[in-house]
Structure formats: C-alpha cells, structure tokens
C-alpha positions as a Markdown table, in Angstrom:
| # | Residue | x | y | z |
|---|---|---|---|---|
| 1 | Unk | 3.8 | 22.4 | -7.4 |
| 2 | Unk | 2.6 | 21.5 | -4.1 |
| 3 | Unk | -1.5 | 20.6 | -4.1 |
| 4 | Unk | -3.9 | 20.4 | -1.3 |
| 5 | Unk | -5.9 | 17.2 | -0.5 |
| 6 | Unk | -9.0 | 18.0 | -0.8 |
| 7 | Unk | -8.4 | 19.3 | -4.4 |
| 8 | Unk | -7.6 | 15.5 | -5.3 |
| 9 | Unk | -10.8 | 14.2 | -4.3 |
| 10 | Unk | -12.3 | 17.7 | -5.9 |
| 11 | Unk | -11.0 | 16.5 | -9.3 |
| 12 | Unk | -12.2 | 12.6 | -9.1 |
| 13 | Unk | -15.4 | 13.8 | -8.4 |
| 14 | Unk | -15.4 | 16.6 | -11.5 |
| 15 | Unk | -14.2 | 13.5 | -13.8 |
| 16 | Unk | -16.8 | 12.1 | -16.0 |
| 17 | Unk | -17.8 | 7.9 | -15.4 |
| 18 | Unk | -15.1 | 6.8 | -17.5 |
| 19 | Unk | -12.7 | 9.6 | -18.1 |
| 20 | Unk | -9.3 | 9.9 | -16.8 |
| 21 | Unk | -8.0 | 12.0 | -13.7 |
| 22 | Unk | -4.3 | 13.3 | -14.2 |
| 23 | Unk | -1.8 | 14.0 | -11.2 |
| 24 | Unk | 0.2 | 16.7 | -11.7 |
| 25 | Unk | 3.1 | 17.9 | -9.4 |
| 26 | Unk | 3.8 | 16.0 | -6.2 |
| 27 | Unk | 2.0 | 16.5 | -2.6 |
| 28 | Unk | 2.1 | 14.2 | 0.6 |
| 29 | Unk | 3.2 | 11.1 | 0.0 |
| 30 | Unk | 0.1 | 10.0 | 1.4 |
| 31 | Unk | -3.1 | 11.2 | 0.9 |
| 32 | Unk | -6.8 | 10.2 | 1.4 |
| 33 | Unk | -9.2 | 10.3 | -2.1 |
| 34 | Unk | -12.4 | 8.5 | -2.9 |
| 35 | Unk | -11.0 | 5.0 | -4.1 |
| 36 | Unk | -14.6 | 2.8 | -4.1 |
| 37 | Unk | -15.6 | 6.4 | -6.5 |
| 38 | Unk | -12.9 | 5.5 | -8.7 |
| 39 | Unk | -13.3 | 1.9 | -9.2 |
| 40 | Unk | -17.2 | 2.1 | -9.6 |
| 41 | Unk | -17.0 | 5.4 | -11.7 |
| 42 | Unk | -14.0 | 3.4 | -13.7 |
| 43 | Unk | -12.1 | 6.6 | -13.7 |
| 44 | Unk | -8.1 | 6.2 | -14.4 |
| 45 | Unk | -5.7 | 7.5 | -12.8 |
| 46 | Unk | -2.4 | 9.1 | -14.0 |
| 47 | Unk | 0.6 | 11.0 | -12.5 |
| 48 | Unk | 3.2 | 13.1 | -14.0 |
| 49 | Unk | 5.9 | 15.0 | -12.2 |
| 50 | Unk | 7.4 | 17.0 | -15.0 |
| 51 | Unk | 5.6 | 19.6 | -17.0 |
| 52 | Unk | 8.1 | 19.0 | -19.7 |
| 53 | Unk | 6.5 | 19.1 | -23.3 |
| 54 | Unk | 3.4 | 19.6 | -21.4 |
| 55 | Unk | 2.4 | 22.9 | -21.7 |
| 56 | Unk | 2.3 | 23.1 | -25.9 |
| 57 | Unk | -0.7 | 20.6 | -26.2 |
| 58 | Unk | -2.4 | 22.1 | -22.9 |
| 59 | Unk | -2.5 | 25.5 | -24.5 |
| 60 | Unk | -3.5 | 23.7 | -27.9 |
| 61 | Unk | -6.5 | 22.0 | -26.2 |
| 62 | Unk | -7.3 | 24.8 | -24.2 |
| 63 | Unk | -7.1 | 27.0 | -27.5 |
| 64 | Unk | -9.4 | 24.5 | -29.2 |
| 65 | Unk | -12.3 | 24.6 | -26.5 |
| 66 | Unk | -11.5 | 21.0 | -26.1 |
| 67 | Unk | -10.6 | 21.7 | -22.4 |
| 68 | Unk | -13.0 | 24.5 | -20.5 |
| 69 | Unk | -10.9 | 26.1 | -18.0 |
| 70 | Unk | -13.2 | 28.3 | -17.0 |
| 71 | Unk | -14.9 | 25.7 | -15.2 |
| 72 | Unk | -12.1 | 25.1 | -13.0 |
| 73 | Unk | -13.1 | 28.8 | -11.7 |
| 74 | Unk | -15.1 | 28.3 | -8.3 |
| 75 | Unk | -14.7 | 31.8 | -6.6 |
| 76 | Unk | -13.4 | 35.6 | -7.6 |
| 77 | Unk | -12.6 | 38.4 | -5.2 |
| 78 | Unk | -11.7 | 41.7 | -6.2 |
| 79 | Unk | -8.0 | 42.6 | -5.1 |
| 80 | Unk | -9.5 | 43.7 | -1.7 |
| 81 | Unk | -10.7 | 40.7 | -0.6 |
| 82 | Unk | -7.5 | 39.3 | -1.5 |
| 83 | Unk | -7.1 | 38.5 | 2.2 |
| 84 | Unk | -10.3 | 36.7 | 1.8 |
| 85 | Unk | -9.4 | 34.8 | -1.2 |
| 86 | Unk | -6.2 | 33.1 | 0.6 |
| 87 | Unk | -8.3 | 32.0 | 3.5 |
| 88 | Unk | -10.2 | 30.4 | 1.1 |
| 89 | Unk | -7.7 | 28.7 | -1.1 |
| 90 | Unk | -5.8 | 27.7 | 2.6 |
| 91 | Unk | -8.7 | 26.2 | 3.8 |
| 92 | Unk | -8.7 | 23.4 | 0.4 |
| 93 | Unk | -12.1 | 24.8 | -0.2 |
| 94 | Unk | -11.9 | 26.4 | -4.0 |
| 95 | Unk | -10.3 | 24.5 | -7.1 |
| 96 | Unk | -9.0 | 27.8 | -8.8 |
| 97 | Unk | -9.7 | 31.1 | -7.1 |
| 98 | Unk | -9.1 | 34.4 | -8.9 |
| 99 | Unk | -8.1 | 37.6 | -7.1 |
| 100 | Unk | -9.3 | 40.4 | -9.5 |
| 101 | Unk | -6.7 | 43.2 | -9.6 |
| 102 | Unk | -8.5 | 45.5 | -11.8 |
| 103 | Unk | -11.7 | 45.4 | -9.5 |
C-alpha cells in the first residue's frame, strides 16, 4: 500500500481528542503531518506494516457498526467521470473516492 501525504494529516484531523490514529502500509520515509495537533489533541499514534490477522477483526468491527466506513466516503463519480475521479484521488484531495460502475 503506498498512501499519499495529505491523507495522513486527513486522518489526524478525523481522530477524536483522545483517540488513536493507525498507520497502515508504508509511504515516504518522511512526511509532513500536524505534530502540535497531535500532542494538544493527545491523539496516539500507531504503525503497522503487515495486514496479517488484520482483516478478521476489521470486518468484525465493521460488521458490528463499531467502525463507519461510510464516512471515509468523500466523493462518488459515476464510471464516466472515472477520468475525473483519478484526478482527484492524484491530486491527495479525497480520503476514499468511489467510481460507480453501475451509474
């Protein structure tokens, strides 16, 4: 998985004052984020590389409403726009954007 940037700082700013922020995948190795945000939002931070027995308790807390993915949605664009949608996602301004094939 290779992330964009701006989707770091995206995701530090979408954590609740106190909650947790966790890295998945690897980028850069170095990147600029919000670090006075963190410290005064006490937000923690944690990395993971692997996705290794990962993906069972994601889908279990997805399943349980625990974890609202549909949040993460910040644009859709029917397939064509799909063009559109890439530009987008390129440019580090969406967090997850959908390209509606049915549409």
């Amino acid at each position: 998985m290779y992330w964009v940037e701006s989707s770091i700082g995206t995701g530090l700013w979408a954590t609740k004052p106190g909650g947790s922020y966790v890295q998945v995948g690897y980028g850069k190795a170095e990147v600029n984020f919000p670090i006075v945000a963190v410290g005064i939002r006490e937000i923690d931070i944690y990395g993971i590389f692997r996705y290794a027995n990962c993906y069972p308790k994601a889908l279990a807390l997805v399943a349980s409403g625990t974890v609202n993915v549909k949040s993460l949605i910040t644009h859709r664009f029917p397939l064509k726009e799909a063009l559109k949608a890439f530009e987008l996602t390129k440019a580090g301004t969406g967090v997850k954007v959908i390209i509606d094939c049915d549409k």
